[in-house]
C-alpha beads as a LAMMPS data file, in Angstrom:
LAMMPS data file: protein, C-alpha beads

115 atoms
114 bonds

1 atom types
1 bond types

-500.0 500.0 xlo xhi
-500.0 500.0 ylo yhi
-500.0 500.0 zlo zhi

Masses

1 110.0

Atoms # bond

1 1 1 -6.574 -6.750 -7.671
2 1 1 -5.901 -5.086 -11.378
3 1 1 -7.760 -1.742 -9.758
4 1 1 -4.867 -0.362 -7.902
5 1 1 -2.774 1.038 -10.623
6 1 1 -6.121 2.704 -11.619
7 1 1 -7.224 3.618 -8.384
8 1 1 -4.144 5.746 -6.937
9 1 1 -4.179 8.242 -9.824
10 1 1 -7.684 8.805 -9.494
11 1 1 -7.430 9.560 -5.734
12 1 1 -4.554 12.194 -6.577
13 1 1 -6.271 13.850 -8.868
14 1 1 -9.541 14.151 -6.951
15 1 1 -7.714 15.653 -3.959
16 1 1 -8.188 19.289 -2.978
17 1 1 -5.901 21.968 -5.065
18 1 1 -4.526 22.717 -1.293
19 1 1 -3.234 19.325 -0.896
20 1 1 -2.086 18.666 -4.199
21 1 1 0.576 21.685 -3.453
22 1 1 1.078 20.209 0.344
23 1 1 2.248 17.130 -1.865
24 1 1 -0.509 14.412 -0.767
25 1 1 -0.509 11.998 1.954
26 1 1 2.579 11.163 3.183
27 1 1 3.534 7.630 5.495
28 1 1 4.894 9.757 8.658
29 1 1 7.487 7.749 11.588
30 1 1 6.645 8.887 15.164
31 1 1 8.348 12.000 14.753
32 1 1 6.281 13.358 11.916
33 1 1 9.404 13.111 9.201
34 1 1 8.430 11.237 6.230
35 1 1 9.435 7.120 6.207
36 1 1 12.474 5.917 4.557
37 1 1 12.640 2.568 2.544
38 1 1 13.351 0.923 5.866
39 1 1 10.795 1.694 6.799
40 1 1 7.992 1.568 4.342
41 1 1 9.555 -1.933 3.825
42 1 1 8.487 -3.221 7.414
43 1 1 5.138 -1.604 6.213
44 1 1 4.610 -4.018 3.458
45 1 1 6.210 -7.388 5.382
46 1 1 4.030 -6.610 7.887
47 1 1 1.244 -7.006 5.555
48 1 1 2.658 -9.778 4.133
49 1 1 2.642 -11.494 7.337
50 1 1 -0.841 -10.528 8.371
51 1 1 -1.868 -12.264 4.959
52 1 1 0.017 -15.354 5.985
53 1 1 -1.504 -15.553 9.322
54 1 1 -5.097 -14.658 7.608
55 1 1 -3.934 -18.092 5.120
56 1 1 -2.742 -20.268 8.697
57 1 1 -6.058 -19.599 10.167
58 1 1 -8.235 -20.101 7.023
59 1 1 -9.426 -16.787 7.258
60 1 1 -7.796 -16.388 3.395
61 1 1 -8.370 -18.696 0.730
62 1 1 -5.311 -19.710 -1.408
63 1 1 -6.415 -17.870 -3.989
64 1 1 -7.384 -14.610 -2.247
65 1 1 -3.661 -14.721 -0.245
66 1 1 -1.891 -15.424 -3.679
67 1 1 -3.635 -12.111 -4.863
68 1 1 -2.757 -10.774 -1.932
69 1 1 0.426 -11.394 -2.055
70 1 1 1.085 -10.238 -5.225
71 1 1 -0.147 -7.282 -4.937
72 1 1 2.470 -6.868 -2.394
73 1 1 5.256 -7.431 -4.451
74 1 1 3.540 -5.155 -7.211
75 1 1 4.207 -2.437 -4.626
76 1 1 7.794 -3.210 -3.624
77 1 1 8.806 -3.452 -7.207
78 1 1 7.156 -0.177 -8.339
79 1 1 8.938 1.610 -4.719
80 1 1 12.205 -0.259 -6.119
81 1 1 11.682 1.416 -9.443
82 1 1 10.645 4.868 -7.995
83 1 1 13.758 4.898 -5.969
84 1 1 16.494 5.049 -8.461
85 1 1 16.196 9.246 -8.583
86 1 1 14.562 9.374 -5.326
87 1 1 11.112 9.533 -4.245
88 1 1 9.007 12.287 -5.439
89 1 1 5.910 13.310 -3.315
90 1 1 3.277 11.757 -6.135
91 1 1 5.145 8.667 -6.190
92 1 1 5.414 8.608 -2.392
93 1 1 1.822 9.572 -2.545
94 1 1 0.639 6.312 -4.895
95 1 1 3.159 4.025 -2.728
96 1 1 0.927 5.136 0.367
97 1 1 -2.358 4.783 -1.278
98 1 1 -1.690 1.203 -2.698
99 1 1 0.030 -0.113 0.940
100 1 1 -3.662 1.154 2.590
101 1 1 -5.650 0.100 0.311
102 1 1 -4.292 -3.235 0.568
103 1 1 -3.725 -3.076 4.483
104 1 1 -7.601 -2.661 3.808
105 1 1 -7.940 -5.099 1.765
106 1 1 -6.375 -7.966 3.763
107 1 1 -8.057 -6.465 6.961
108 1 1 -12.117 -6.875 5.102
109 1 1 -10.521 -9.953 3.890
110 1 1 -9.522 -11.483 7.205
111 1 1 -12.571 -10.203 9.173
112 1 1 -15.434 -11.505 7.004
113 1 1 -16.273 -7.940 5.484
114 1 1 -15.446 -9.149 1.803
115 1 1 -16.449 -6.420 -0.755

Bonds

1 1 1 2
2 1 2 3
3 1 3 4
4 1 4 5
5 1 5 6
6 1 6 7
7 1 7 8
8 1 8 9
9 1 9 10
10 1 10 11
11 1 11 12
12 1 12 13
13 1 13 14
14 1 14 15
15 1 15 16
16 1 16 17
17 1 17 18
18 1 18 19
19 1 19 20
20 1 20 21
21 1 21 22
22 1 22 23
23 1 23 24
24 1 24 25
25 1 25 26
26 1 26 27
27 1 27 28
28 1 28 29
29 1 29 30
30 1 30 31
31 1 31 32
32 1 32 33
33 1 33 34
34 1 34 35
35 1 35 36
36 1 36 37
37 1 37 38
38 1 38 39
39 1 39 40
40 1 40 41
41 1 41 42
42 1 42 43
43 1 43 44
44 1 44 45
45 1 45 46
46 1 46 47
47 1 47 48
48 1 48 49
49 1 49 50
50 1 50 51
51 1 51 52
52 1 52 53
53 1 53 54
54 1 54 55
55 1 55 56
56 1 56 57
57 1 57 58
58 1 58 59
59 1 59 60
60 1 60 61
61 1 61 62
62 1 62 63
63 1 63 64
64 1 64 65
65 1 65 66
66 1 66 67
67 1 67 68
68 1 68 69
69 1 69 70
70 1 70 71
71 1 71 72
72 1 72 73
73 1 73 74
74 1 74 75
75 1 75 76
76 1 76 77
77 1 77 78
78 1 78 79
79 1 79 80
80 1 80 81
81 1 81 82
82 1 82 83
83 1 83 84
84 1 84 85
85 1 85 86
86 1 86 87
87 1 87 88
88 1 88 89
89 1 89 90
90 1 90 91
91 1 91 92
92 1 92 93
93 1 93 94
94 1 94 95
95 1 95 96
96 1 96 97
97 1 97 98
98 1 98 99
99 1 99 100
100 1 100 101
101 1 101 102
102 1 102 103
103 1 103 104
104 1 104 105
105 1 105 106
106 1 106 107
107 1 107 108
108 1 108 109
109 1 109 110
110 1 110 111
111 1 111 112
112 1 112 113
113 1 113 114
114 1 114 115
């Protein structure tokens, strides 16, 4: 789990010089506006609760759902931090990475397609 703080930098700075100046992905509502804390917030509980159904169902170990889990609250704590001045589209950018990667994460997880 220690190769997300790693991993999100690297991504940014491997992307294309045109969407470095676009600002990077961004997490988009239905009307193609950027997410507010609201809502990035639902994001992340509903990955928490995917990761508790994946632990009711013993599709997650104990261990994997605690890492899981924590990884979770890695990312609301950073977003919390970010948020003070506002987010900036890098930091929105690494917030976005680290919520799919760990959607992704819980999904292989869950389905049997363990890395």
């Amino acid at each position: 789990m220690r190769r997300y703080p790693i991993l999100a930098p690297l991504l940014l700075a491997a992307a294309p010089a045109s969407a470095q100046t676009w600002g990077g992905p961004t997490m988009q509502g239905p009307s193609g506006s950027s997410m507010g804390h609201d809502q990035r917030a639902a994001e992340t509980a509903k990955i928490r609760s995917d990761i508790r159904d994946g632990r009711d169902s013993g599709q997650l170990t104990r261990r994997e759902a605690k890492q899981l889990k924590r990884e979770a609250y890695q990312i609301d704590t950073l977003e919390e931090r970010y948020a003070t001045g506002g987010l900036s589209p890098s930091e929105e950018a690494e917030l976005f990475v680290r919520r799919e990667a760990l959607r992704n994460d819980v999904t292989a997880k869950r389905t049997g397609t363990r890395k």
